[in-house]
C-alpha positions in Angstrom: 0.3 -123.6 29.6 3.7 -124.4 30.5 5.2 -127.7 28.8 7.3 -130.2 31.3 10.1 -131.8 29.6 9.4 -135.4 29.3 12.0 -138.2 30.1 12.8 -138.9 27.3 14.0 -135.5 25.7 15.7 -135.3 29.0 17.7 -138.1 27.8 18.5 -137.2 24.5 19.8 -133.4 25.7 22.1 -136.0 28.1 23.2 -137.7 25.0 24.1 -135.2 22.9 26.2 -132.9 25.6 28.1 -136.2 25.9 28.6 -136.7 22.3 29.5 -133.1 22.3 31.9 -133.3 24.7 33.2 -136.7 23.2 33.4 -134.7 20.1 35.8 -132.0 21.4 38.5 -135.1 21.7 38.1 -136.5 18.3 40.2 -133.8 16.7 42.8 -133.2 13.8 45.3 -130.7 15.4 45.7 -127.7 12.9 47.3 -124.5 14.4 44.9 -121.8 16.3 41.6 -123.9 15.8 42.1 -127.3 15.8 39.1 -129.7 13.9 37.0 -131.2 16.0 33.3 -133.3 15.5 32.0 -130.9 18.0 30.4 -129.6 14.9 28.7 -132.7 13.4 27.0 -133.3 17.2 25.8 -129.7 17.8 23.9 -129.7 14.6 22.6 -133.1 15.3 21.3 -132.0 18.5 19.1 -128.7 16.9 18.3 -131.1 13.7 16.9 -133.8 15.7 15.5 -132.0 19.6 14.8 -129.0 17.5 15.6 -125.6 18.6 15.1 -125.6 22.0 16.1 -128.8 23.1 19.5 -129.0 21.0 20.6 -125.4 22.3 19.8 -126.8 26.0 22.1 -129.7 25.2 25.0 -127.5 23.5 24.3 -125.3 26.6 24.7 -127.5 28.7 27.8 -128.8 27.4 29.3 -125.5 27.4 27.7 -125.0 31.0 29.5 -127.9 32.6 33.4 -127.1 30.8 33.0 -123.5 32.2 32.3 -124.9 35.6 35.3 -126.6 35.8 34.6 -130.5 33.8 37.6 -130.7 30.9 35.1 -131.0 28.4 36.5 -128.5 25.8 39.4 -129.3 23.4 42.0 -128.1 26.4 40.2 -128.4 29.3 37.8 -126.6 31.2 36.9 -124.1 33.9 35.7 -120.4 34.0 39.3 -119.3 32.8 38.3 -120.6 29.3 36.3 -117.3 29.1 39.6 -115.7 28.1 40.3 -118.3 25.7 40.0 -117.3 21.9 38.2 -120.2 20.4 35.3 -119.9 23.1 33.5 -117.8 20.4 33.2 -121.5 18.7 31.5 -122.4 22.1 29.0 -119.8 21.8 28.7 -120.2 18.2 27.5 -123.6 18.8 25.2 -122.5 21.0 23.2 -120.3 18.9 23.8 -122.6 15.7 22.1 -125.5 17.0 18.9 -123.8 18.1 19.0 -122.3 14.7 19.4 -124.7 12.7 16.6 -126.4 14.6 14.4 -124.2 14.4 15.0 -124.1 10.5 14.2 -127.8 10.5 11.1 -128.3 13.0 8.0 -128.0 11.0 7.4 -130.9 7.9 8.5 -128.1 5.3 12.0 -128.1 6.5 12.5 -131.8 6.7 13.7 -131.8 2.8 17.4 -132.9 2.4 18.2 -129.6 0.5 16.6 -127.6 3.5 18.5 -129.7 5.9 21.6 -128.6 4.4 20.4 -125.2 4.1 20.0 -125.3 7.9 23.0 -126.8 8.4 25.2 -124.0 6.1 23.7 -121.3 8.1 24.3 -123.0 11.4 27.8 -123.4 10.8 28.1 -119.8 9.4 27.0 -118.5 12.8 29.5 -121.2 14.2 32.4 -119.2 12.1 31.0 -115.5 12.7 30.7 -115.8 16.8 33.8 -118.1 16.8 35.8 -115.7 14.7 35.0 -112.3 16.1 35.2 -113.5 19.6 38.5 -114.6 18.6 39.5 -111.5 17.3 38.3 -109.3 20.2 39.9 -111.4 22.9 43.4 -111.5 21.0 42.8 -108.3 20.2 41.2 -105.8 23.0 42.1 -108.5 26.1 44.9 -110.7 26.0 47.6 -108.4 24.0 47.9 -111.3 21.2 47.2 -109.4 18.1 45.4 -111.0 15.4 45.6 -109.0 11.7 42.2 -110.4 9.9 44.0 -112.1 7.2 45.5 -114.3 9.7 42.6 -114.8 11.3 40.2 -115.6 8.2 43.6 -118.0 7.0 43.5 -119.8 10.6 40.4 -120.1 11.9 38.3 -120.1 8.7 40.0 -121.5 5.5 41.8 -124.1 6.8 39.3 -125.5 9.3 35.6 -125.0 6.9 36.3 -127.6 4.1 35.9 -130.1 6.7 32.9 -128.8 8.6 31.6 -128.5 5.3 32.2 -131.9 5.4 30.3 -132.7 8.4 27.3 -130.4 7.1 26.5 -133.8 4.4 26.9 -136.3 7.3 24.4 -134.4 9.8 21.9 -133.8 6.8 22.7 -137.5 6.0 21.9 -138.6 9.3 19.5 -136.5 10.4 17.3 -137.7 7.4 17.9 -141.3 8.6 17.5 -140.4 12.4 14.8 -138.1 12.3 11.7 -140.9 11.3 13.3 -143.2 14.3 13.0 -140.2 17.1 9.8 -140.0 16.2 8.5 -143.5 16.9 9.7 -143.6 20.1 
């Protein structure tokens, strides 16, 4: 039997594509990837809608920059296909579902497996953002990229913080999760 989405889920995937997008301006500029809260809102989203619902808000989110909003950390628009550090995009896609759907049942509602969701959200985060990255430069904008470089700017010098933001969501996820559910 198919399952209708009910107002207020509707609402929540609204709220976190804004906080989403809200998070793509709250940035630390760092050269090729800049640090962004992005991060922190897209695991929020799979941790507390679970899979589905936080990958349709993080989908959405990404839906809206490509169709021309500037909703992504330099704008917006179809064009941004091209751009390098739309593997990030997709990444967080793909993260927050997973990282839902490692949190949905009681079981996974432990701090530790929180953060174990989390680690392995953002690692998908890192592996789409980074080979995406690498192909584009690569194969389709004649920007080479060696991989040292690449593992230098758009790993190392970006992770400690998302690591970072991997406490805070498990943090607040723990605190948030008992309130969703009461309303």
């Amino acid at each position: 039997m198919k399952q209708s989405l009910k107002v207020r889920d509707m609402a929540l995937c609204a709220l976190f594509t804004a906080l989403t997008a809200v998070g793509a301006f709250i940035r630390i500029p760092i050269p090729v990837v800049p640090f962004t809260l992005q991060v922190l809102f897209t695991m929020l989203a799979g941790l507390l809608l679970g899979g589905k619902l936080g990958a349709v808000s993080v989908g959405l989110y990404a839906f809206l920059g490509l169709m021309g909003l500037p909703i992504f950390t330099e704008g917006g628009g179809l064009w941004y296909l091209l751009k390098p550090s739309f593997g990030y995009i997709i990444g967080f896609v793909v993260g927050s579902y997973v990282t839902g759907k490692m949190t949905e049942k009681p079981e996974g509602q432990t701090f530790q497996r929180i953060l174990i969701a989390n680690f392995t959200g953002l690692a998908i985060v890192y592996g789409a953002g980074m080979v995406y990255y690498y192909v584009i430069c690569n194969y389709v904008i004649n920007s080479p990229i060696g991989l040292w470089p690449l593992f230098l700017y758009c790993f190392l010098l970006v992770v400690p913080g998302d690591i970072c933001l991997c406490f805070v969501a498990a943090i607040l996820a723990k605190r948030l999760k008992p309130v969703l559910a009461n309303m």
